[in-house]
Each structure stands twice: as C-alpha cells, then as structure tokens.
C-alpha positions as CSV (number, residue, x, y, z in Angstrom):
1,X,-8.2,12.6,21.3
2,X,-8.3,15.9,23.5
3,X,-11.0,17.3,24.6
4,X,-12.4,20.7,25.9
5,X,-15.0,21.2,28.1
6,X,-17.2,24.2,29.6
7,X,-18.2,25.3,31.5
8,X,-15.7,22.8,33.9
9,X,-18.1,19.8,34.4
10,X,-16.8,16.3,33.7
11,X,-17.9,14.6,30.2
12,X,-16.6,12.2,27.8
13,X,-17.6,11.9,24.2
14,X,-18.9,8.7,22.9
15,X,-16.8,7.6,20.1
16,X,-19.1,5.9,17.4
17,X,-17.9,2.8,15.4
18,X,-20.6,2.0,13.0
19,X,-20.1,2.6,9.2
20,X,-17.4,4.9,8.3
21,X,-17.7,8.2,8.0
22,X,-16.3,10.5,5.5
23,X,-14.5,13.9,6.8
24,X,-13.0,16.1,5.0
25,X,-9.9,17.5,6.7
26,X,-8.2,20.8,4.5
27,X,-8.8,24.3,6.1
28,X,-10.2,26.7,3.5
29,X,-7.3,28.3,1.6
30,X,-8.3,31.6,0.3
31,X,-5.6,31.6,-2.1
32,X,-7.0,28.2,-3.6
33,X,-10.2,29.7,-4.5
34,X,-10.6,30.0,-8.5
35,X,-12.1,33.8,-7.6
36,X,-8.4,34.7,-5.7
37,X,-6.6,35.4,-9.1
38,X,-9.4,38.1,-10.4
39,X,-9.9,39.8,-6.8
40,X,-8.4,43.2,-6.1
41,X,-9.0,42.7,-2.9
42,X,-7.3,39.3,-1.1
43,X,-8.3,38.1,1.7
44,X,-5.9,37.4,4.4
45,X,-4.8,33.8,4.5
46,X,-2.8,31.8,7.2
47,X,0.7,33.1,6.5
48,X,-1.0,36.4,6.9
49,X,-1.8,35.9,10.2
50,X,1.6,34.1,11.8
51,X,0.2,30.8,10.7
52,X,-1.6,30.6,14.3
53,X,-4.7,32.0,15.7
54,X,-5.3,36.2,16.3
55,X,-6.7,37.7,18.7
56,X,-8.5,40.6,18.6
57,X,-7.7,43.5,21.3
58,X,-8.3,47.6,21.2
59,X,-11.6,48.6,19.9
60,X,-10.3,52.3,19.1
61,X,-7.7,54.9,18.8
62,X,-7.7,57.8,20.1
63,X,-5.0,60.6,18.8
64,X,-3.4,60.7,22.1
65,X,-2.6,57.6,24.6
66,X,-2.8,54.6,21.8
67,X,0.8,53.9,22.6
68,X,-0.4,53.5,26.7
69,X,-2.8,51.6,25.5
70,X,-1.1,49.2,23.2
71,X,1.4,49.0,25.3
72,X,-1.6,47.4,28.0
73,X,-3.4,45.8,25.7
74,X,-1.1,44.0,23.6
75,X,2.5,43.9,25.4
76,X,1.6,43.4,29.2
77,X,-1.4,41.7,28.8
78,X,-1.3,39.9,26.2
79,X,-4.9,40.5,24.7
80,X,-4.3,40.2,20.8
81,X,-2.5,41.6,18.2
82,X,-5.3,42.7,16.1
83,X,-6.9,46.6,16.7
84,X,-10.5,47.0,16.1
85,X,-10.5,50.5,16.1
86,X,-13.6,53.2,15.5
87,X,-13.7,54.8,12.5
88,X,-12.7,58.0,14.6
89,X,-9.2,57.2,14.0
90,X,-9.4,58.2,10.2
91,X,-10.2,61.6,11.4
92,X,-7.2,62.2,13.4
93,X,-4.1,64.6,12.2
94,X,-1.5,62.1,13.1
95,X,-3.4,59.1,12.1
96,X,-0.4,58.2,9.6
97,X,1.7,58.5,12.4
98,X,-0.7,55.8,14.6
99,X,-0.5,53.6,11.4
100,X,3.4,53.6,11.2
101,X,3.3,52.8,15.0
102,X,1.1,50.1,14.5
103,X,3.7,48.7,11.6
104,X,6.2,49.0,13.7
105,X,4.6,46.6,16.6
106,X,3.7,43.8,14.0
107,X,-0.2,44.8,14.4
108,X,-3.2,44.5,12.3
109,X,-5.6,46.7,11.5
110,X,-9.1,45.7,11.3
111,X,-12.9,46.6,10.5
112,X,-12.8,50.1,10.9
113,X,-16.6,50.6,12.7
114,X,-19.4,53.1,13.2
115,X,-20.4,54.3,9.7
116,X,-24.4,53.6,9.8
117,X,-26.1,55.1,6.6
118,X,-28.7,58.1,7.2
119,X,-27.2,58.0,11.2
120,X,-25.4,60.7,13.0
121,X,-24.0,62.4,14.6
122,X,-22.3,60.7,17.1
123,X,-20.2,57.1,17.4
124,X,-22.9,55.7,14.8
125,X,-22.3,58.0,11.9
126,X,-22.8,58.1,8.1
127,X,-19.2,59.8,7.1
128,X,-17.4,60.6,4.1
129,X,-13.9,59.7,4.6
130,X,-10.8,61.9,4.5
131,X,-9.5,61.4,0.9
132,X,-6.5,58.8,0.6
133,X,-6.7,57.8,4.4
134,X,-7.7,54.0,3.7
135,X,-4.8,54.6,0.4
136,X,-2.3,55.3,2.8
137,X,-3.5,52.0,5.0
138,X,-2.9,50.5,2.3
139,X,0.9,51.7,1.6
140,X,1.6,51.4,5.3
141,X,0.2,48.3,6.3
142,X,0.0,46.1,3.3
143,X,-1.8,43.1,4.0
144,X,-2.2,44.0,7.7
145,X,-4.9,46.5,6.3
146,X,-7.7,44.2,6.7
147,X,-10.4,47.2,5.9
148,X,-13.1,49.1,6.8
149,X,-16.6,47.9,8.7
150,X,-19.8,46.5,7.5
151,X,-21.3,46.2,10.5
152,X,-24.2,44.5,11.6
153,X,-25.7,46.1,8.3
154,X,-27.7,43.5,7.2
155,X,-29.9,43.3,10.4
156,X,-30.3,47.7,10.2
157,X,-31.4,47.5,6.4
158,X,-33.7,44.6,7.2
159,X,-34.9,46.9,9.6
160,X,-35.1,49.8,8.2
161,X,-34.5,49.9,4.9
162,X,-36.4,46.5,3.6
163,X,-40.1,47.8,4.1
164,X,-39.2,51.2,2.4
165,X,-38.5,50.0,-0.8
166,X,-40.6,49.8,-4.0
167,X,-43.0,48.7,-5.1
168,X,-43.4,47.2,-1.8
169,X,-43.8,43.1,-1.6
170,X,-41.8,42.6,-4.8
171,X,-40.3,38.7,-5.3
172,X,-37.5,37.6,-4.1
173,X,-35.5,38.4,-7.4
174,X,-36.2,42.3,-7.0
175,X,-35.5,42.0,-3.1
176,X,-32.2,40.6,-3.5
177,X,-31.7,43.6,-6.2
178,X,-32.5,46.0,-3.6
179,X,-30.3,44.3,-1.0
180,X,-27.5,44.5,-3.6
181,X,-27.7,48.0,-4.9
182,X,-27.9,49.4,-1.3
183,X,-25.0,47.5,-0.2
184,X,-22.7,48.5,-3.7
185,X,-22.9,51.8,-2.8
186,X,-21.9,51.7,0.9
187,X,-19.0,49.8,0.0
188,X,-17.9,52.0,-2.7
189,X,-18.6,55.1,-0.1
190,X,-15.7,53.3,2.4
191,X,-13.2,52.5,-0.2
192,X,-14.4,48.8,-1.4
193,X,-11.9,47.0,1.1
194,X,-14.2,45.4,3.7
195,X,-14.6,43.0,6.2
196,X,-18.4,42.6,7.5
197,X,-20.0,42.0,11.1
198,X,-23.2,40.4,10.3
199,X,-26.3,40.8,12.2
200,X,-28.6,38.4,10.4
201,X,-27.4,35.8,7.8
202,X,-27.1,37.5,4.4
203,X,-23.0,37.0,4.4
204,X,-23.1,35.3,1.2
205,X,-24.3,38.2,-0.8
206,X,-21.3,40.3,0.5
207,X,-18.7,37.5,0.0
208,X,-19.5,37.1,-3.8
209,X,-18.7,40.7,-4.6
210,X,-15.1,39.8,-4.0
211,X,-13.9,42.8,-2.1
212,X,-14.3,41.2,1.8
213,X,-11.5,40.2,3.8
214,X,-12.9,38.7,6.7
215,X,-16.7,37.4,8.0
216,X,-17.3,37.2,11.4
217,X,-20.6,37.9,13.7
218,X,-21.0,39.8,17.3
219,X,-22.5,36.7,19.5
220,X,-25.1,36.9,22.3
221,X,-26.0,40.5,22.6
222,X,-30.1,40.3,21.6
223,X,-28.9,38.7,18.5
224,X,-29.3,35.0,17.0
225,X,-28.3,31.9,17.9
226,X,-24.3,31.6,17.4
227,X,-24.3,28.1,15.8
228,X,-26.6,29.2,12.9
229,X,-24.9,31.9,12.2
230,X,-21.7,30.0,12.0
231,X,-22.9,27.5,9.9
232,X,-23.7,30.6,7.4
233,X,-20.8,32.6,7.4
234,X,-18.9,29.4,7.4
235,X,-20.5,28.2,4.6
236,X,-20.2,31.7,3.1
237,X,-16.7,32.0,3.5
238,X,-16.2,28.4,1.9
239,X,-18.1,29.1,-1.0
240,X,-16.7,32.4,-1.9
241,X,-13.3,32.4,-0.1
242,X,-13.2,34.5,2.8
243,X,-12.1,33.7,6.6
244,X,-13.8,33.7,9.5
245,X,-13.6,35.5,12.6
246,X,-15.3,34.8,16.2
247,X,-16.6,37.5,18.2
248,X,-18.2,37.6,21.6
249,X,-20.6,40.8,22.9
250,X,-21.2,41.8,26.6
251,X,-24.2,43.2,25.8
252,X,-28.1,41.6,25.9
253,X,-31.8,42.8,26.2
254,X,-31.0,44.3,29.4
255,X,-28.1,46.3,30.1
256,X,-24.2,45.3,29.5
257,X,-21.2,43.2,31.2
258,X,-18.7,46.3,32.6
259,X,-16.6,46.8,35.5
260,X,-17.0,50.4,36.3
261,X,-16.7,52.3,39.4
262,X,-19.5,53.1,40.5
263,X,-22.9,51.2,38.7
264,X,-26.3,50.6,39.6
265,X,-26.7,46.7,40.9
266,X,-30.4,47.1,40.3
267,X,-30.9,43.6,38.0
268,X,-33.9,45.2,36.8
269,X,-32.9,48.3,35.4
270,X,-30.8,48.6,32.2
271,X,-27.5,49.6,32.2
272,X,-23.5,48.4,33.0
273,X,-22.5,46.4,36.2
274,X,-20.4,43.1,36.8
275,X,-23.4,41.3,36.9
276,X,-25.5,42.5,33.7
277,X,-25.3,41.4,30.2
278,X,-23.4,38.5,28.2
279,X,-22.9,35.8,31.5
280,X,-19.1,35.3,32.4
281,X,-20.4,31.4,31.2
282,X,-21.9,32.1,27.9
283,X,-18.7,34.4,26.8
284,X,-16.5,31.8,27.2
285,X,-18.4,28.9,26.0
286,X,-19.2,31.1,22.7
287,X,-15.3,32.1,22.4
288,X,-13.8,28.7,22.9
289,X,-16.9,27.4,20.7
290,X,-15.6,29.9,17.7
291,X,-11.9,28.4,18.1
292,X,-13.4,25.0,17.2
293,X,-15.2,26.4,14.1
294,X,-11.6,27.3,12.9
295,X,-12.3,31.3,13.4
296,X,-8.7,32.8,12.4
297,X,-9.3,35.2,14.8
298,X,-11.3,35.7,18.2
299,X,-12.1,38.0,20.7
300,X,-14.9,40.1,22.7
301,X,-16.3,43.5,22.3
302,X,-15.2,44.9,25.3
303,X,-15.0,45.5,28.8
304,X,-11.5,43.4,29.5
305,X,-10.5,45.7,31.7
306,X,-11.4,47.0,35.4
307,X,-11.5,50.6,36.5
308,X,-9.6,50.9,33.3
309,X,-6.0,49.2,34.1
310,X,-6.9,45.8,35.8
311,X,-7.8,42.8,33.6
312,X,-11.5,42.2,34.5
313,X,-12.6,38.6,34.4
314,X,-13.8,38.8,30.7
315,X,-10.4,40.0,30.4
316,X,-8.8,37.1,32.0
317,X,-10.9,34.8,30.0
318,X,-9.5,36.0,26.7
319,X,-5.8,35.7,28.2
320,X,-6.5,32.4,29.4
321,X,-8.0,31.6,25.6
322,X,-4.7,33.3,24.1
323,X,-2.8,30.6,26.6
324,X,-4.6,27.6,25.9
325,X,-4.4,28.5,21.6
326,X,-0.3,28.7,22.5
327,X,0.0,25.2,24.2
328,X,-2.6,23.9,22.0
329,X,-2.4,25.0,18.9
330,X,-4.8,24.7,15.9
331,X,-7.7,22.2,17.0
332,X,-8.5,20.5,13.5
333,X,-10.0,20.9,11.0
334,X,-13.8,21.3,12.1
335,X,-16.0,18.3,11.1
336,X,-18.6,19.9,8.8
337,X,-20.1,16.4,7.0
338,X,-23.7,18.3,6.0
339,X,-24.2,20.6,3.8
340,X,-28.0,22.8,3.4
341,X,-28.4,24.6,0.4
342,X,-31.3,27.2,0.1
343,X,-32.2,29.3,-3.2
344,X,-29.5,31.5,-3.7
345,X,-32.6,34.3,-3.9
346,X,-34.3,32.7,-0.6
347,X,-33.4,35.3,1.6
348,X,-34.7,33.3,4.5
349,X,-33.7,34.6,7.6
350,X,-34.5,33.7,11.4
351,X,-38.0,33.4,12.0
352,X,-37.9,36.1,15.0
353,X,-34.8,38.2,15.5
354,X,-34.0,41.7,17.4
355,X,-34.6,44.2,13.9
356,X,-38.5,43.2,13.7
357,X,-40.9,43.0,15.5
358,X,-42.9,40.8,12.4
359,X,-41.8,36.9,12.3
360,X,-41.6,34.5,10.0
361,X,-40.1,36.7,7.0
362,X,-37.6,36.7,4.1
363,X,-35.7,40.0,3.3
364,X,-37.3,41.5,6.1
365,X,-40.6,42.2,3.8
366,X,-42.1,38.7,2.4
367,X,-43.7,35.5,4.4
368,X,-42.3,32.5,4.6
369,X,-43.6,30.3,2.2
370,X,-43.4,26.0,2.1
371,X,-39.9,26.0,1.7
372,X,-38.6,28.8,3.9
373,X,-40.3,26.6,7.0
374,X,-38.5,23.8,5.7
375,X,-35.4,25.7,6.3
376,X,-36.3,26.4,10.0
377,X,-37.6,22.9,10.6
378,X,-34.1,21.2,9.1
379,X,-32.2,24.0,11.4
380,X,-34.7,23.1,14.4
381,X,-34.0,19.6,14.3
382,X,-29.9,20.2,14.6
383,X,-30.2,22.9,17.0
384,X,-33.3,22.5,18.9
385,X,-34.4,25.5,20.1
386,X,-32.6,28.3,18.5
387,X,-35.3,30.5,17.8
388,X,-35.1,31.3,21.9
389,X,-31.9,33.4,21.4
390,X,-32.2,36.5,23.3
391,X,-35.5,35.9,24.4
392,X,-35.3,34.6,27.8
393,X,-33.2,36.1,30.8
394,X,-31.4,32.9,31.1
395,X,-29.7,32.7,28.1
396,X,-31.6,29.7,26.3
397,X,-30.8,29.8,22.3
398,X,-28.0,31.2,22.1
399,X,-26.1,27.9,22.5
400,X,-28.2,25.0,22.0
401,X,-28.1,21.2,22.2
402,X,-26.8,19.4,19.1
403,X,-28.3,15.9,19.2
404,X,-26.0,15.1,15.7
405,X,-23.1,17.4,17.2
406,X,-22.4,20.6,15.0
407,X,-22.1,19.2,11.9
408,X,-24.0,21.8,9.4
409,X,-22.9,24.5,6.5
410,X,-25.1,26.3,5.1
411,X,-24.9,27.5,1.0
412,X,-26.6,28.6,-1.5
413,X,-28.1,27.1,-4.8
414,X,-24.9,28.4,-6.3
415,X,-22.5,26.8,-4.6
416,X,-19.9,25.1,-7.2
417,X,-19.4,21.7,-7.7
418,X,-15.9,21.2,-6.5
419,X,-17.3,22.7,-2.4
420,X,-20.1,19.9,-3.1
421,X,-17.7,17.8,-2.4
422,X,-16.1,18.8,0.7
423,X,-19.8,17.2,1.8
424,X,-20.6,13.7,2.2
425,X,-24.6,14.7,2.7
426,X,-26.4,17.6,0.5
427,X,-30.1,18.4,2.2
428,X,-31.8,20.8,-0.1
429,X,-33.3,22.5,2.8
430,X,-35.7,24.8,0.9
431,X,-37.8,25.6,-2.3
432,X,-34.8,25.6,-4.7
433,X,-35.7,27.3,-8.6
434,X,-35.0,24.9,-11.1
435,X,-32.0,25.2,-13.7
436,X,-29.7,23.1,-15.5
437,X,-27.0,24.3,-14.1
438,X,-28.3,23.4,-10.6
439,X,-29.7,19.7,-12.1
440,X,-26.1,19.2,-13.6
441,X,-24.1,20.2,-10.1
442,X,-26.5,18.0,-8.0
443,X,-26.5,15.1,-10.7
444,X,-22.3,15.4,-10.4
445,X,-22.4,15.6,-7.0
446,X,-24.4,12.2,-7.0
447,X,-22.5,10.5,-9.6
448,X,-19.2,11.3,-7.2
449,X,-20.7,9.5,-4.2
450,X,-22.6,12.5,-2.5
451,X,-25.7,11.5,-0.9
452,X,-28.5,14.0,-1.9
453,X,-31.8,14.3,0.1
454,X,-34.8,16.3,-0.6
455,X,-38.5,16.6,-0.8
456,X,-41.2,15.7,-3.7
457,X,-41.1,19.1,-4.2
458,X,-38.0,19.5,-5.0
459,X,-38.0,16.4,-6.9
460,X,-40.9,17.1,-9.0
461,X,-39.0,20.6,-10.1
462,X,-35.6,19.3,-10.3
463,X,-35.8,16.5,-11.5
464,X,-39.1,15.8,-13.5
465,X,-37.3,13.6,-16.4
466,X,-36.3,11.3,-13.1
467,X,-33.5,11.7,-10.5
468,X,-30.1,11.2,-10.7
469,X,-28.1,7.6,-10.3
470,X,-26.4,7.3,-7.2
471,X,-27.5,7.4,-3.9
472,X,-30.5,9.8,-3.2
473,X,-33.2,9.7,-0.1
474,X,-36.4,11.7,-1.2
475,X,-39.0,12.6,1.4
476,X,-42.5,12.0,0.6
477,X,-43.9,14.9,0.9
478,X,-44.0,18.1,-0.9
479,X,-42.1,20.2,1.4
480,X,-42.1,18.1,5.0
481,X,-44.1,20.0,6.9
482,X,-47.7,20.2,8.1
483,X,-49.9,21.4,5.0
484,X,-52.3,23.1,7.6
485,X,-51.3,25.6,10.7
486,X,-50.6,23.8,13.7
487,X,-51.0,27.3,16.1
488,X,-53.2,30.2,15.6
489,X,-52.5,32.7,12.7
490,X,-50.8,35.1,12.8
491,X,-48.3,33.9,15.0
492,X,-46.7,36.9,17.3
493,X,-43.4,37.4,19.0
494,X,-43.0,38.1,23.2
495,X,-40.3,38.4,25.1
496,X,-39.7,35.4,27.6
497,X,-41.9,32.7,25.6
498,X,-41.5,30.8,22.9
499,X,-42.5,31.3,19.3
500,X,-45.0,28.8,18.2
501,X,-44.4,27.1,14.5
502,X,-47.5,26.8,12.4
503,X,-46.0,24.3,10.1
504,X,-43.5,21.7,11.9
505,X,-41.3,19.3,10.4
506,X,-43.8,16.0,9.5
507,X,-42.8,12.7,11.7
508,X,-41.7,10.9,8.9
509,X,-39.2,13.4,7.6
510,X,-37.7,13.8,11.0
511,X,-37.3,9.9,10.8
512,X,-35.8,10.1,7.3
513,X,-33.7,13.4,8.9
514,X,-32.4,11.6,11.9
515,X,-31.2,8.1,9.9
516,X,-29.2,10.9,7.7
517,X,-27.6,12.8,10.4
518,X,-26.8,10.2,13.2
519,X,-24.7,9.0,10.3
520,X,-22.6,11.8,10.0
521,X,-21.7,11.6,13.8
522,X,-17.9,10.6,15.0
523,X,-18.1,11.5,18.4
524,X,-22.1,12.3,20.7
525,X,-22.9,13.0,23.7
526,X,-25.3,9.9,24.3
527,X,-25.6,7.1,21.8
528,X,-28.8,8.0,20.7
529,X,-29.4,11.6,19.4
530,X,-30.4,13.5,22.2
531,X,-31.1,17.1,23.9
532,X,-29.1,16.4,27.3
533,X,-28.2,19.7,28.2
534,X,-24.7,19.5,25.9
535,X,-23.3,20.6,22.3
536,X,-20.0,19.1,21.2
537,X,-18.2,20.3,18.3
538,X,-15.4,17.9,16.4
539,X,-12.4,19.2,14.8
540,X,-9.9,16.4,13.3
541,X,-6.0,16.7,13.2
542,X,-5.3,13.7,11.4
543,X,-5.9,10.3,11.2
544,X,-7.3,8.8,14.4
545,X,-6.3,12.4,16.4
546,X,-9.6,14.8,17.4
547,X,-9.9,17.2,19.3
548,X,-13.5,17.8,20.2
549,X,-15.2,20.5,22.2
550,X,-17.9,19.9,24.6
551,X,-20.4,22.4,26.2
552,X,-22.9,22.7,29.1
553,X,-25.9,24.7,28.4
554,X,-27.2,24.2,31.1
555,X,-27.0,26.0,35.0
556,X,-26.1,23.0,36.3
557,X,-23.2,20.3,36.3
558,X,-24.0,17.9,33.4
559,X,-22.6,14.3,33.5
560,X,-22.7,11.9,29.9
561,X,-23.2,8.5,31.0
C-alpha cells in the first residue's frame, strides 16, 4: 500500500478485515459508453491525453507574448500542457496562427471562458463568436480541441435566472424545462462543443445532451464543499460518459491568493496579497485530493507565478504535484462502493451556497420538501459538516471529515442498469417518482446482488405490490427525518455560523446508515466511524495494492492511533 498524506503530519490507515468488500476497479472509458457511437461530439479518453495525468497551465492568450509565456509556463516550468485560455483569444487576427503554434508544441486547448449571458462588457461578456473560429479549432487541433466554457453557469442562472421565470413556483418538471431550454441555447450560441465548470451540482443535465467533453468544478473560492461536488460530477460523468477534471481557486469571501508587488496586508480588507484567499494548505490538500478522485486533469486558477516570472508557492505546489504524478503514476482506481440516487427532476442543490441568499431550495425557486432533506441528511452523515463551505474564515467545509472515508456517487433516477452495478450499495437518497422502468432497474439491480436501501416512503411508492427478492434494508420511516421542525422557521443564512437543520436525520436511520456504510470501508482513520479531524480517500491498483490518500483538516498536527 502507499499512502499520501497532507498536510505533512504522520498517519496510517487502518486496514479493515471483516467481511469482504466488493470494489470495483475499471476507470470510466468514454469510448465504452453505449451513447459514444451516436455523439458528435467525443469526449477525450486516456489515449487522448498521453495515457497519464494533464495538467492544466495558461489561463489566456494574448495576440502578442503567448510564445514567452508558453515557453515559461509549459517548457521551463513545467506547469501543464493544457491552455485554459479566455475567450479573448477567438478575437485575435492571428489566432489561427496561436492554434498552429499550439499544435506544434503537443498542447491542448481547453474551456474557452468568459461568455456570461446578458453580461458585458468586459472579461465576463455575452459574445457572438467570430464565424468558423471554433471550425478551424477543430481542423487544427483535432481532438486537442476540448471546447468552449460553461462556466459556473449553473450557480449564475440559479441566481439569476431561476426566480424570473414563469409562471413562478412551477414543479419540478417545468423547472427542469426551463433549466434545459436556457442552457440549449447557450450551447448552440458557442458552437455545441463544451466542456462545463460547475458552480452548483446540475452536471448531469449537461452531460446527457451529449455534446461535453470534460466536467470539472473551481474548488474553495465561496463555493461548496469539494467532496460533494465530486461525488456529482463523478457520478455525472459515469452515468453519461464524460471525464473529470480537478480545479483549485485562490479566491474566497475575502479577497484572493496573489504575489504582486506591491498589496495591501490589511487581513481585513478585500483584495490580493500572499496571505489572502484559498490557504497555501487547503490548495494542495484539494489538488492532491482531485488526483485520488481519478481527475484526468488538474490544476489551479491562477497566481503560480511571482512578480510575473518567479514560480510562487502555489506555483511550486503544482510542479511538485506534476513530479509526484511522474514517479507515481495513476493512484487506482478510486473506491466509490455507494451509490445515491435522487429524482432525476429533484434538482436539489446545497442547502446554503454563494448565488442566494434563500436556503434550503431546489432549482433555486422551490423548498425542500421530505425527501430533498433526506438528501442533505444522507450527505451530512458522510461528510459532516459540509454545509460550512465558505462560511467561516478558517476554512471549515470545504474539506470535511469522512467517518466511512469518501466512498459516495451521486446519480440520478435514470441511471442505467449496467452503472448499477459498478455499486455494491444503492441508497435512494430522496423522494424518487415511481415508474416501471425505475421498479424494473432497482428489482435487477437486486436480483444481481446489489443491496438496495430506502425509506417507507419510497417503499410504499415503489414498490406497493411488495419489494424485490434479494437483499434490501428499508428504514422505518417515511422519509428519516424528524416529521416536525427541530429550529425555528424560517431558517436564515449568516456568515461565520452555522445553518441550523429543521428536519435531521432520525436516530434510528443513522443506525441503519452507519451498519451500511462502515461496510463499505477498506481502509479508516479509527476503527470506529469517526470525525477525528481526517478524510482519507482509497484508490485500488490491483489486487491487494492501494494507494490511499489521507488529509488533515485540521490547524493542527493530527496523529491516528
């Protein structure tokens, strides 16, 4: 077994020998996805990318000086082979000429950002591109072309866009409509090859319209907890068959991570310095933690360099990444044993992020019903306290303890049989709308040796006729929470305290939770689930070889005993 951990404080794994546990150890293949043959659009797969991990490097290109600053950023340095450029570059006269250059070098092009609808002007601008630019990206590049930017979309239309729309309050059916249509057209405006930044969760409703290459998500920042919105856009990219990529932000609540000349060290008062945004600690954790979640490429927004030439330390901590990926290689396939499925028109989300000030909301426009604080409860319980991200000054919820380790996808109600079973557990993990479709996928799933839990709820809708044969753990209650608040109503969000939960997860279903996830565990950081101050993520290489990551989340040293 080898291990990682950070920040540097000693720790070793317990390794647990109770019943066996089932893993399932393929990397997701995009071109062994049934959807591959009837895309236009194909999403890169591992011979794309060198059969090793990227990196990502330049966030733009400027008509004059990109070949200084490849030159720096790829060649000396070593930063990444992958440009993330602005979308200002499809405006310059000579940007075939940049495109040809980038061929040349072996680079990748990638995600294109900075189009924002109904914004402008300025570097956040709704644009009409040049006609035949992303064509001729196309013709150039080839499969290095990895396409234009959907970025951070889904948290500006919740928003702004959500609460506009008409009639105002309509079910979730016509909300995911309106999600849908708004989307269509922005990717038809950039040229229907995309890759997508997200900003919330709602990954899976850009990943079934088959023209993505790539998901990934901007970590820290003011935005969610990193491990939730891994276990989405992983379990987006596995059900619709799209990669993953890992990205880190300087940025948080209260200014930004830079290394400029002259800056105002004022910890109060927004704004760049050495010793503002994103800690040096959390960037790294977050990057190395994205490796182990079998991201095909990493890197962070910015700021790798000081004064403009010399690496900064953000810099050196993505060189030093690059290094340890080339001595190491590929970690393993990540040990994802759970699987939670919400309604494919759920559109749960977190129940306090950075677009709204309202909490506890789906789309961005309706209140969480029974099932949607289901969702959070299940979520709570493997990642304790992830509804602090961005909330507090020192950096609580943005990596949090995982008592079971990280061991969670999350899918939706369509999910097909054959990623079922990639999972040895299913939690339905929200109010799911009957069909036989869905009764015949969970009732195969069951009869294959899949252990299905859920609520009465559930059950009752499901399943009225009686549930399937197999192994199946029902919890006695309707949904598994408290039926009355447990915190005054209407709960309210503020900066630097924590967000009370009117409905908790019952005692008993956190019993029959906890029997189901310590279960799944190969390697903990205590023998009993606990919140210790660590997260450890497993990846497996092959039989009896691991290598598993573990994390302080704490400001202190943190010893496992």
């Amino acid at each position: 077994m080898k291990m990682i951990v950070l920040p540097a404080a000693f720790a070793v794994a317990f390794a647990l020998f109770a019943d066996p546990v089932k893993t399932y150890s393929h990397p997701m293949d995009p071109r062994l996805h049934p959807d591959d043959a009837r895309r236009l659009v194909k999403p890169p797969d591992a011979k794309t990318f060198n059969n090793r991990l990227q990196f990502m490097a330049l966030r733009s290109m400027g008509a004059s000086g990109y070949k200084d600053a490849l030159d720096r950023y790829v060649v000396r340095d070593r930063l990444g082979d992958i440009i993330w450029a602005h979308s200002g570059m499809i405006f310059n006269k000579n940007v075939r000429e940049q495109a040809e250059e980038l061929k040349r070098r072996g680079l990748y092009l990638f995600d294109l950002w900075g189009f924002v609808p109904g914004s402008g002007p300025g570097a956040w601008t709704q644009f009409k591109r040049p006609e035949g630019v992303t064509e001729m990206f196309e013709e150039v590049l080839g499969d290095h072309w990895l396409g234009m930017d959907n970025g951070e979309q889904d948290g500006r239309y919740v928003g702004g866009y959500a609460g506009q729309m008409e009639p105002y309050g309509a079910d979730r059916f016509q909300q995911y409509m309106n999600f849908q249509r708004h989307f269509e057209r922005m990717d038809c405006l950039l040229g229907n090859k995309m890759a997508t930044l997200v900003s919330l969760n709602f990954g899976h409703y850009f990943m079934r319209e088959c023209c993505y290459t790539l998901i990934g998500a901007e970590t820290a920042q003011a935005l969610p907890n990193a491990q939730i919105y891994y276990s989405f856009i992983r379990g987006a990219g596995k059900q619709y068959g799209v990669p993953w990529f890992g990205n880190v932000s300087v940025f948080n609540r209260w200014g930004w991570k830079a290394y400029p000349k002259e800056y105002d060290a004022d910890p109060l008062k927004k704004g760049p310095g050495p010793d503002k945004g994103t800690s040096l600690a959390l960037m790294k954790k977050l990057m190395y933690e994205q490796i182990f979640y079998n991201s095909v490429a990493v890197g962070f927004e910015s700021s790798c360099y000081w004064n403009g030439d010399q690496l900064s330390p953000v810099g050196r901590i993505q060189q030093g990444a690059v290094d340890w990926s080339a001595r190491h290689g590929d970690p393993g396939v990540m040990h994802v044993p759970v699987a939670l499925m919400v309604d494919f028109y759920s559109g749960w989300s977190f129940p306090r992020h950075l677009y709204s000030g309202q909490v506890y909301k789906v789309w961005g426009a309706l209140p969480y019903e029974e099932g949607d604080y289901l969702t959070d409860g299940v979520l709570d319980m493997l990642y304790p306290g992830y509804q602090d991200a961005s909330y507090f000054r020192d950096e609580r919820g943005f990596n949090v303890d995982t008592p079971y380790g990280d061991i969670a996808d999350c899918l939706l109600s369509d999910a097909p049989p054959w990623l079922l079973r990639q999972y040895a557990v299913l939690v339905l993990a929200g109010r799911l709308a009957p069909s036989e479709e869905l009764r015949d996928t969970l009732r195969g799933y069951v009869a294959q040796g899949g252990w299905l839990v859920l609520t009465q709820g559930n059950v009752d809708s499901l399943f009225p006729k009686g549930l399937p044969q197999g192994r199946v753990t029902v919890i006695p209650s309707p949904w598994g929470i408290a039926e009355t608040p447990q915190c005054a109503l209407p709960v309210r969000t503020v900066v630097g305290a924590p967000l009370d939960k009117p409905y908790p997860l019952l005692p008993e279903t956190r019993r029959i939770l906890d029997g189901v996830f310590r279960a799944q565990r190969i390697f903990a950081t205590s023998p009993d689930p606990a919140t210790n101050g660590l997260s450890l993520v497993t990846c497996r290489r092959g039989k009896g070889d691991y290598t598993v990551c573990v994390m302080n989340n704490t400001w202190e040293s943190v010893r496992l005993r």
